[in-house]
RODOMAR-790428 format. One line per 3 residues: number of its first residue (from 0); their letters; for each residue x, y, z of C-alpha. Coordinates in pm, whole numbers. Example, Ala and Ser with C-alpha at 12.3 -4.5 7.8 and 13.67 -1.06 7.14 Angstrom:
REM RODOMAR-790428
0) AS) 1230/-450/780; 1367/-106/714
//
This chain:
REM RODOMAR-790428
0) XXX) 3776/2305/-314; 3615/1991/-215; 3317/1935/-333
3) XXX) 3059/1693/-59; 2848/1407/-221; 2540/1421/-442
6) XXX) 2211/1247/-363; 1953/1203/-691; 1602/1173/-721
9) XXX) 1467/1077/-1064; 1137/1161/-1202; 1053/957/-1480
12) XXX) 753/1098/-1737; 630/880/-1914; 487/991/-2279
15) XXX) 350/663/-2419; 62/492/-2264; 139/158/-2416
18) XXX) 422/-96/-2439; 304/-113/-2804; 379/265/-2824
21) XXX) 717/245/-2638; 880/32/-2895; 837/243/-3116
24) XXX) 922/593/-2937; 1195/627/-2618; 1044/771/-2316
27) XXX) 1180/1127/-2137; 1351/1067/-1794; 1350/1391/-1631
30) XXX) 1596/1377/-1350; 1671/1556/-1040; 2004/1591/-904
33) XXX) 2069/1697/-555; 2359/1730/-318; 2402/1855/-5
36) XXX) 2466/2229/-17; 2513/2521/250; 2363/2497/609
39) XXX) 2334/2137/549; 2024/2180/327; 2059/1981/4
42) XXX) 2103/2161/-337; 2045/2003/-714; 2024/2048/-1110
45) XXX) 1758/1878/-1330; 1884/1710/-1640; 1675/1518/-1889
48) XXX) 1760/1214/-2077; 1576/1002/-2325; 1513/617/-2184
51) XXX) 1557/346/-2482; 1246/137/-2472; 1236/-208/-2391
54) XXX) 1353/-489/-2633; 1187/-833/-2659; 1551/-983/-2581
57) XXX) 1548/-773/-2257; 1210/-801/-2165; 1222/-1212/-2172
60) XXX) 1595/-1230/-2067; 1460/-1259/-1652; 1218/-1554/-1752
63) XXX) 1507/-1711/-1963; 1710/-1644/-1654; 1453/-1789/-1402
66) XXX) 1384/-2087/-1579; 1756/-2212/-1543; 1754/-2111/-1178
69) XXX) 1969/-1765/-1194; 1779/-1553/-936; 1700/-1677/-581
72) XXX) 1396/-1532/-448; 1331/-1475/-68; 1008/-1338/95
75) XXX) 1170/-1116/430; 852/-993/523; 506/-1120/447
78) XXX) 217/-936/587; -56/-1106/328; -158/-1160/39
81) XXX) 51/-951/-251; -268/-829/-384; -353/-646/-103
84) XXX) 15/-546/-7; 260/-310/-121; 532/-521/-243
87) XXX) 886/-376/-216; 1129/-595/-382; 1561/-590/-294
90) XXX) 1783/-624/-593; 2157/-575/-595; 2395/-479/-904
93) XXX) 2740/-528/-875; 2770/-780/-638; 2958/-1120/-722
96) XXX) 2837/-1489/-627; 3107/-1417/-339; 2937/-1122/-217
99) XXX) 2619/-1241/-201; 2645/-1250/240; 2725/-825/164
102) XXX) 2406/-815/-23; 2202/-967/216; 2327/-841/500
105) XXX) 2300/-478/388; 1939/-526/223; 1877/-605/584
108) XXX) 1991/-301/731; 1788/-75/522; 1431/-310/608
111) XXX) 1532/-208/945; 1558/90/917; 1325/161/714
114) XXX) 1039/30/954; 1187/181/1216; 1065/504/1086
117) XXX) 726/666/1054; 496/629/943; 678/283/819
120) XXX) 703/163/1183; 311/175/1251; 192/91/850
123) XXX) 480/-201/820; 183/-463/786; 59/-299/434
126) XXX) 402/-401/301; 507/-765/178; 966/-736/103
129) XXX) 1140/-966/-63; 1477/-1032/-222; 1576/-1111/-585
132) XXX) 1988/-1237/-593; 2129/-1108/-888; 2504/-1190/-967
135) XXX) 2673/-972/-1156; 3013/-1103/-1315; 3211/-792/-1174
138) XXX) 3192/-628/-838; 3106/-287/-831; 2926/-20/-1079
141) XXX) 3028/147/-1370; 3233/505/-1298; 3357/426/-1016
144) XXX) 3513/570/-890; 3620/734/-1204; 3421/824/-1494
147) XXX) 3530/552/-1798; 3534/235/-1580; 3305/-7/-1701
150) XXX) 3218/-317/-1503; 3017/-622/-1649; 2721/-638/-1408
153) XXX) 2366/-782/-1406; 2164/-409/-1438; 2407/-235/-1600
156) XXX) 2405/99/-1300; 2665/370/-1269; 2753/659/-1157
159) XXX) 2741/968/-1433; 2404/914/-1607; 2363/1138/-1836
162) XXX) 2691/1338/-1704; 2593/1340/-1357; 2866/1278/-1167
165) XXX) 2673/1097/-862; 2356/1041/-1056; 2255/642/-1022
168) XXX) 2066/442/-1294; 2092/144/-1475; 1900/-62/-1705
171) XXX) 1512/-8/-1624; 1362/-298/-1842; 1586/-541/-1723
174) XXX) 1533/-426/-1363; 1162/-467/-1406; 1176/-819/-1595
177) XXX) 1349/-937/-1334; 1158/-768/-993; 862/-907/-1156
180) XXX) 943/-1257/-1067; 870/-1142/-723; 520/-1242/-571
183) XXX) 491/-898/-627; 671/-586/-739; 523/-256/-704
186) XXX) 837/-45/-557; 1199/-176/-648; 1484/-61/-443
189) XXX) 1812/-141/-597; 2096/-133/-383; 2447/-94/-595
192) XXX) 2777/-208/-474; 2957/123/-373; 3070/273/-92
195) XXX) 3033/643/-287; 2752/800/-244; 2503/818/-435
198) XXX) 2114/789/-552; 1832/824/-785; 1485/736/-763
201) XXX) 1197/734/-1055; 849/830/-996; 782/672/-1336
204) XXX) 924/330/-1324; 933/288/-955; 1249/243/-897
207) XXX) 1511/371/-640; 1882/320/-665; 2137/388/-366
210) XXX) 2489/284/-299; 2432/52/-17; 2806/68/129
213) XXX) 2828/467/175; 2745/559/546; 2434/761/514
216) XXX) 2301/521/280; 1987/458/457; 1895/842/495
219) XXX) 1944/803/135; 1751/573/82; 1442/674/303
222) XXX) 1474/1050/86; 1438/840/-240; 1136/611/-127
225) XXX) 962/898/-46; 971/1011/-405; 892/687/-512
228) XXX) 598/550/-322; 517/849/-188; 513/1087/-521
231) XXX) 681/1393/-299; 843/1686/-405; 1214/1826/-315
234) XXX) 1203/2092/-44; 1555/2245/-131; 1532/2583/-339
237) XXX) 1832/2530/-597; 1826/2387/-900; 1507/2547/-1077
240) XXX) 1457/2888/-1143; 1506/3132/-917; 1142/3247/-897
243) XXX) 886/2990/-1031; 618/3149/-1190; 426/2809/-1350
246) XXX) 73/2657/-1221; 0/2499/-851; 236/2185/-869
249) XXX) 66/1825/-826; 268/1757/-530; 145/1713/-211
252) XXX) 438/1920/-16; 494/2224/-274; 259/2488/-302
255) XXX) 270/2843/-511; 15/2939/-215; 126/3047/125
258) XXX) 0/2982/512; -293/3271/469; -389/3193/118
261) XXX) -416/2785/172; -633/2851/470; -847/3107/251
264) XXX) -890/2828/-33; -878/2510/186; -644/2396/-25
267) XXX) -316/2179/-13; -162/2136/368; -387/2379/514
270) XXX) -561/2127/790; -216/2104/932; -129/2471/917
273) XXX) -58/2619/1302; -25/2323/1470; 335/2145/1549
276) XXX) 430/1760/1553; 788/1759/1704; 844/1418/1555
279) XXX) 721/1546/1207; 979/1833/1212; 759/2053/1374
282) XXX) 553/2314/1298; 362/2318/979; 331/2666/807
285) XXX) 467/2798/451; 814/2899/422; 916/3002/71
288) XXX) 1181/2810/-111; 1076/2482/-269; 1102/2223/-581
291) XXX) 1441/2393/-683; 1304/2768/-646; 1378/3029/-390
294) XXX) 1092/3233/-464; 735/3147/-618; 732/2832/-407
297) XXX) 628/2699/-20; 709/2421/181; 528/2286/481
300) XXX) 852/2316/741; 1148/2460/804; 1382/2167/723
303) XXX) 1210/1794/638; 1419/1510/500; 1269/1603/150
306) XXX) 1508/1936/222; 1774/1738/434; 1927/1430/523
309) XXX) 1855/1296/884; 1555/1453/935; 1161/1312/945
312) XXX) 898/1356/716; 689/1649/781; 331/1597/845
315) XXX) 153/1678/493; 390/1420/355; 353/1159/653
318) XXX) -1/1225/551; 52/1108/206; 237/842/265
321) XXX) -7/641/511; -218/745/191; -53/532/-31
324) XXX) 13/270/216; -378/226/240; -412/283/-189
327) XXX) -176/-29/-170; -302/-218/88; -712/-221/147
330) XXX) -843/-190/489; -1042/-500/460; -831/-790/393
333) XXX) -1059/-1073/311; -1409/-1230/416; -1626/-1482/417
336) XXX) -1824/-1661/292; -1931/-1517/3; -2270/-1562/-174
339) XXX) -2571/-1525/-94; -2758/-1681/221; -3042/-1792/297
342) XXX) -3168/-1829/633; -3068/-1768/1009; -2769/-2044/1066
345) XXX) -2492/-1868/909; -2193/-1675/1058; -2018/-1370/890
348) XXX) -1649/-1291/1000; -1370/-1027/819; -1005/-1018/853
351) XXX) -830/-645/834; -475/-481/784; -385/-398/1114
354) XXX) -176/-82/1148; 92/-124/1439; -1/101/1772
357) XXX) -416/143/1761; -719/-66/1624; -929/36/1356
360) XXX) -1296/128/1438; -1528/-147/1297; -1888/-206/1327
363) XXX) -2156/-381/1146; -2489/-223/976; -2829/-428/857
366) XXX) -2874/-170/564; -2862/149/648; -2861/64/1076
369) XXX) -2585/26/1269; -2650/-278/1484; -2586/-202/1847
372) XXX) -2311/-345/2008; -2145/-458/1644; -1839/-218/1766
375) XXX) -1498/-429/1764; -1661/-763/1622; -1490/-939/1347
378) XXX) -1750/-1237/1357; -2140/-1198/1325; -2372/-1490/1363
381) XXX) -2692/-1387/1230; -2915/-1562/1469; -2869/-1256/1663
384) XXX) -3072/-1037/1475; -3413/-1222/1515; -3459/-1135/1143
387) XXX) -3785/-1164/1052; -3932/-1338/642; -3730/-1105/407
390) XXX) -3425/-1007/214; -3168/-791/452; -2814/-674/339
393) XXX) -2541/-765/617; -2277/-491/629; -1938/-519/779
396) XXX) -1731/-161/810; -1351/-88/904; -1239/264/884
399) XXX) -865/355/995; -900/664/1235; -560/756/1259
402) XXX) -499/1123/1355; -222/1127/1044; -475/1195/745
405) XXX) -697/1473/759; -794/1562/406; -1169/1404/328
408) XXX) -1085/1272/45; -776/1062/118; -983/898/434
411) XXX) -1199/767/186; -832/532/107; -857/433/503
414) XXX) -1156/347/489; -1348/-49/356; -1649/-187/372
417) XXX) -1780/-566/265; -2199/-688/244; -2359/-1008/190
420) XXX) -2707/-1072/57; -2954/-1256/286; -3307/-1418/223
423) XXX) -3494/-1497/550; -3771/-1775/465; -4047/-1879/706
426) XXX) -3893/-2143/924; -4002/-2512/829; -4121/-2510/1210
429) XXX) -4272/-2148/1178; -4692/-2337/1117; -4827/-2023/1181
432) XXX) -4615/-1852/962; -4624/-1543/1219; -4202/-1523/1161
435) XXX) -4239/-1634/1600; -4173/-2017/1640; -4366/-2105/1994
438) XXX) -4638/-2287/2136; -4904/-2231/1901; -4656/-2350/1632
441) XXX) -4654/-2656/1774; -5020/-2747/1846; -5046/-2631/1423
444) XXX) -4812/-2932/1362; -4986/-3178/1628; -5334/-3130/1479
447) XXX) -5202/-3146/1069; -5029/-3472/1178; -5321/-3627/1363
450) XXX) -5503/-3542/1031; -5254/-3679/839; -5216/-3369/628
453) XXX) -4877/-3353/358; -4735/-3060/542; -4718/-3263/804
456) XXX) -4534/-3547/646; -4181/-3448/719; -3932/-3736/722
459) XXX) -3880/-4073/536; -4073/-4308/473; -4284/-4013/303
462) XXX) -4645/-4130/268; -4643/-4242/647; -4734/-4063/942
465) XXX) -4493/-4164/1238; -4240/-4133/1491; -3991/-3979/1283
468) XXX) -4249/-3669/1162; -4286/-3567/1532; -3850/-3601/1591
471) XXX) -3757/-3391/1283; -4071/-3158/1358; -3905/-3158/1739
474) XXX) -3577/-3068/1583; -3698/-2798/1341; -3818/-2632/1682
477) XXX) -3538/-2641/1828; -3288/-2569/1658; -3414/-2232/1495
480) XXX) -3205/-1943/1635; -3205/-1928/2050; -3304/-1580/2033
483) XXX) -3568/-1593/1766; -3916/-1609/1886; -4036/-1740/2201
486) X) -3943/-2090/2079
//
């Protein structure tokens, strides 16, 4: 009987918590296998293999590399600044000098499709891509499309890890040497030159692998990514126990607790529960059959693309994904200045990460007081406040509202705030020192200069009472805030 193609997704535990510590012991790669099994629904095994650690050789083999010019690097998307971006970095395996054009052109496929799909489409500005060429001196990846062929490429993937026959992975320390040269590298996508498919990815490492020529590579793909970035579970019900019987899993879409009993605890998806989002595969409830178990185990939907190809995210994983988008990429993007001020002729302004589709809700506070009409501004000049002599915090807020995140705790991710510390004097022109510049301000300065007092001896020559006292007293007057005082 034929048997229809695998896809992988690879969890990677890691059981050192130093580099010093993985020299010395190998780290457990727990991986899980899926393919697509009856009703369309995907079906899997979990195998687990011990990960070498990294040598020195490996781990400076990509700066080696770099410093003779071996990898072009290419920026494809650049929201901002990487540390305030997610950074996804491209890199190909089994792709010759000559097949460079392949690499590129399919790398820009999956950016398009990726951000062509939610939530990607609206949060595509909290991601920076780029593209590391890596020539391998064979096309192709190892076991393919037989077990026993071995190719000479750059990252050293094939098929059959650890006797899997579609499982994908390759060398992990050189892939991270090497995506490090990026501006940045939090998620690596690796594509591998194959037209079988094929897939893995590793919560641990970051990494997902897919075989960039098969057709439904970029449903692949977007499956694998949202293990990855997104830390989500398998909804499929093979390849586990029949019945799991072990604690409340860590993931966000997998739940020993049914519809009834969330509710009752407030606990896991249970904001959603009810309520249907027909492009977030509909209605979210509990239906039993999860994380490789028939029984023991609920998922949010009937049938989301962490259960099947060619389907969207359900809602309690959309919601953790714009999570991790905003955990990645901080509401407030920069500011200025920066310091601290003193007096009224200063401006205050904020840039943000603008999701695609609605604004963010911003607003400015003087402590603890919103300041009326602040709504919308990214600029404050401070002359507007008519602050009178003392020290004030300035307060700019951004907070994303989208509808997609619900939980309390995971809007404190969307939301950002920035202050600066200000020190209001009394204005030089302020005689009466009454923090209101007006009239009787001025008759104080006419009467200390007709008595020649000091205080009144404001320009150069100092020691001389003249024209110039009255014109910088005149400008002092002036050119104190419009709206402070009567002045």
């Amino acid at each position: 009987m034929h048997r229809r193609p695998f896809c992988i997704s690879a969890l990677v535990l890691i059981v050192q918590n130093s580099l010093a510590a993985q020299t010395q012991d190998s780290m457990i790669d727990t991986i899980h296998v899926c393919y697509p099994g009856e009703n369309g629904h995907l079906a899997g095994d979990v195998i687990h293999m011990p990960i070498d650690p990294p040598t020195l050789e490996s781990l400076d083999a990509a700066e080696q590399a770099q410093s003779r010019g071996a990898y072009n690097i290419e920026t494809l998307i650049d929201s901002g600044r990487s540390d305030n971006r997610v950074d996804i970095v491209f890199m190909g395996d089994g792709y010759t000098e000559d097949e460079l054009d392949l690499f590129h052109a399919q790398v820009n496929e999956q950016i398009a499709f990726m951000f062509d799909k939610e939530p990607f489409k609206t949060y595509r500005s909290h991601f920076n891509v780029h593209r590391i060429d890596v020539i391998s001196n064979e096309s192709g990846i190892d076991n393919d499309p037989v077990e026993g062929i071995d190719r000479d490429t750059a990252l050293d993937t094939g098929y059959w890890c650890s006797g899997i026959e579609r499982a994908i992975c390759g060398d992990w320390s050189k892939i991270r040497s090497i995506s490090s040269l990026a501006p940045g590298d939090e998620q690596v996508i690796v594509l591998c030159n194959s037209t079988r498919y094929g897939g893995a990815a590793s919560f641990g490492q970051l990494i997902s692998y897919v075989a960039a020529g098969h057709s439904a590579a970029d449903w692949v793909l977007l499956h694998e990514f949202g293990h990855a970035f997104g830390h989500l579970a398998d909804e499929y019900q093979t390849g586990g126990p029949t019945t799991y019987t072990g604690p409340e899993t860590i993931r966000t879409n997998a739940s020993i607790y049914d519809a009834e009993d969330q509710l009752a605890l407030e606990t896991k998806w249970h904001d959603w529960i009810g309520e249907s989002f027909p492009e977030f595969d509909g209605l979210v409830g509990s239906w039993e059959g999860a994380m490789y178990s028939s029984f023991g185990l609920f998922r949010p939907s009937v049938n989301s693309l962490m259960r099947s190809l060619g389907r969207q995210f359900n809602m309690p994983s959309v919601e953790e994904l714009v999570y991790f988008s905003h955990i990645g990429a901080r509401v407030i993007d920069s500011h200025s200045p920066q310091g601290e001020f003193h007096g009224h002729g200063h401006s205050f302004s904020f840039d943000v990460v603008q999701p695609v589709g609605h604004d963010l809700n911003v607003w400015w506070q003087l402590g603890f007081d919103v300041i009326p009409g602040s709504e919308g501004r990214f600029i404050y000049d401070l002359c507007e406040l008519q602050l009178q002599p003392g020290e004030y915090v300035l307060i700019a807020k951004a907070q994303d509202d989208t509808p997609w995140v619900r939980d309390e705790q995971k809007r404190m991710a969307l939301f950002g705030n920035v202050w600066w510390n200000i020190v209001i004097d009394t204005p030089p022109a302020d005689r009466t020192a009454d923090g209101i510049i007006d009239f009787a301000d001025l008759i104080h300065f006419l009467n200390d200069y007709s008595n020649e007092d000091p205080m009144a001896d404001l320009a150069e020559p100092f020691g001389e009472f003249d024209f110039w006292d009255v014109s910088e007293y005149l400008r002092l007057f002036t050119e104190v805030c419009p709206t402070h005082g009567d002045g």
